[in-house]
N, C-alpha and C positions, 0 to 999 in steps of 0.2 A: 822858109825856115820851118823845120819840123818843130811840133809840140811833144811832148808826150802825156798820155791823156791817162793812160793807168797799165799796171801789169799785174796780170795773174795766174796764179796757176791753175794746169788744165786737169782738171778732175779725172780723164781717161786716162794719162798718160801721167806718168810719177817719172818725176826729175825734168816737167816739160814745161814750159808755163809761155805767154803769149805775152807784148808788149803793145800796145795802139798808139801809134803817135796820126800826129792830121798836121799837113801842110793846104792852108787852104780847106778847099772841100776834097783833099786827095786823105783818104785814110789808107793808113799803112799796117799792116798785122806783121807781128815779126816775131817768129816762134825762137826759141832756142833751150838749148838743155843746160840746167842749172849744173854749173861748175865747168862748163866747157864754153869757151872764149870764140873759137874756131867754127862752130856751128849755129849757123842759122838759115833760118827760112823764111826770106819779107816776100809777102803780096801785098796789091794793092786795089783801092778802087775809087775811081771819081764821085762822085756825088754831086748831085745838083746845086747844093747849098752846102755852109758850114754845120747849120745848124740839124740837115740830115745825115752828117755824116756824125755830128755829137748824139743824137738818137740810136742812130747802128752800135754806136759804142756802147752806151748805156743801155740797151739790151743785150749784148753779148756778155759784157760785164754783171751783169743782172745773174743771167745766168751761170758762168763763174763763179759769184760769189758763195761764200760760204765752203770752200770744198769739204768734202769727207773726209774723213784721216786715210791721209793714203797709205794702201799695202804695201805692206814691208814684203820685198822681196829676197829670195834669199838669192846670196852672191856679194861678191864685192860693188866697190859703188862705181867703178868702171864698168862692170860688168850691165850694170843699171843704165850705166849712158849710155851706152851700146844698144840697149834694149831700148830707150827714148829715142834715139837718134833714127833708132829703124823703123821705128813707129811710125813718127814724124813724116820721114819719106814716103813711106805706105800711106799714109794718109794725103801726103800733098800728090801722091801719080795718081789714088784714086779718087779724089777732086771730095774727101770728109776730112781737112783739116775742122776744126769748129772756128767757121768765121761770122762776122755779122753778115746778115741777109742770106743765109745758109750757104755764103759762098758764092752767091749770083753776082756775077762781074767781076770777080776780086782777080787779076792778073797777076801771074806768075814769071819776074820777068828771068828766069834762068833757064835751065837745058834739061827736059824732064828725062833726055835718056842719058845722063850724068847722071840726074838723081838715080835714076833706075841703075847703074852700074856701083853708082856707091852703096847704095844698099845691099845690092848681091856682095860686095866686098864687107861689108860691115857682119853680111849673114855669114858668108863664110869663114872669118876670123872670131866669130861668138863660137860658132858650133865645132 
C-alpha cells in the first residue's frame, strides 16, 4: 500500500508540483499539473531500505521548500497548463525531471516516444 509522504510545488515549473508516495522501500514521484486530473507523470525507484528512501524524500523536499513567488505568466490559465504539461514532458525525455538522487535509478514505466508525440501535439495546438 502506498503512503504519501509529502507534495510540492516545483519552483521551475508554475502550475507543476511533485507528490512522493513510498510503498515499502519503492518511492514513487508523481508529477502533475495543478487543475488538470488527466495528466501525470509517476517514476519510480527501489531502495535498499525504508528508511533510504525517507532520506531521498527529505532532501528533495528540502530543496522544494520554500518556493519563490511564481511568475505570473501572461495568457489564460489553460494556456499555463499547456505550457506545464510541455515542460514536464521535456523534462521527463531529457532525464531533468527534479527527482531525488538527481534521478539515478528512478524508472519510467510508460512510452517515451508517446511522451515525445504528445508533446509535439501539445506544441502544435499552443502555437
Amino acid at each position: 500500500m502506498k503512503h504519501i509522504l509529502g507534495t510540492a510545488a516545483l519552483r521551475e515549473i508554475p502550475l507543476a508540483e511533485i507528490t512522493l508516495e513510498m510503498d515499502s522501500a519503492t518511492l514513487h514521484a508523481r508529477f502533475n499539473v495543478i487543475g488538470d486530473l488527466d495528466f501525470e507523470i509517476t517514476l519510480r525507484k527501489q531502495y535498499d531500505s525504508p528508511p533510504d528512501a525517507l532520506k531521498a524524500y527529505d532532501s528533495l523536499m528540502h530543496s522544494q521548500a520554500a518556493p519563490t513567488r511564481q511568475e505570473i505568466s501572461e495568457g489564460s490559465f489553460s494556456m499555463r497548463q499547456a505550457a506545464a504539461r510541455i515542460e514536464l514532458l521535456a523534462r521527463l525525455i531529457d532525464g531533468k525531471l527534479p527527482l531525488p538522487d538527481q534521478g539515478d535509478g528512478f524508472t519510467y514505466d510508460g512510452d517515451l516516444s508517446y511522451a515525445r508525440k504528445l508533446m509535439a501535439q501539445l506544441q502544435s495546438a499552443v502555437s
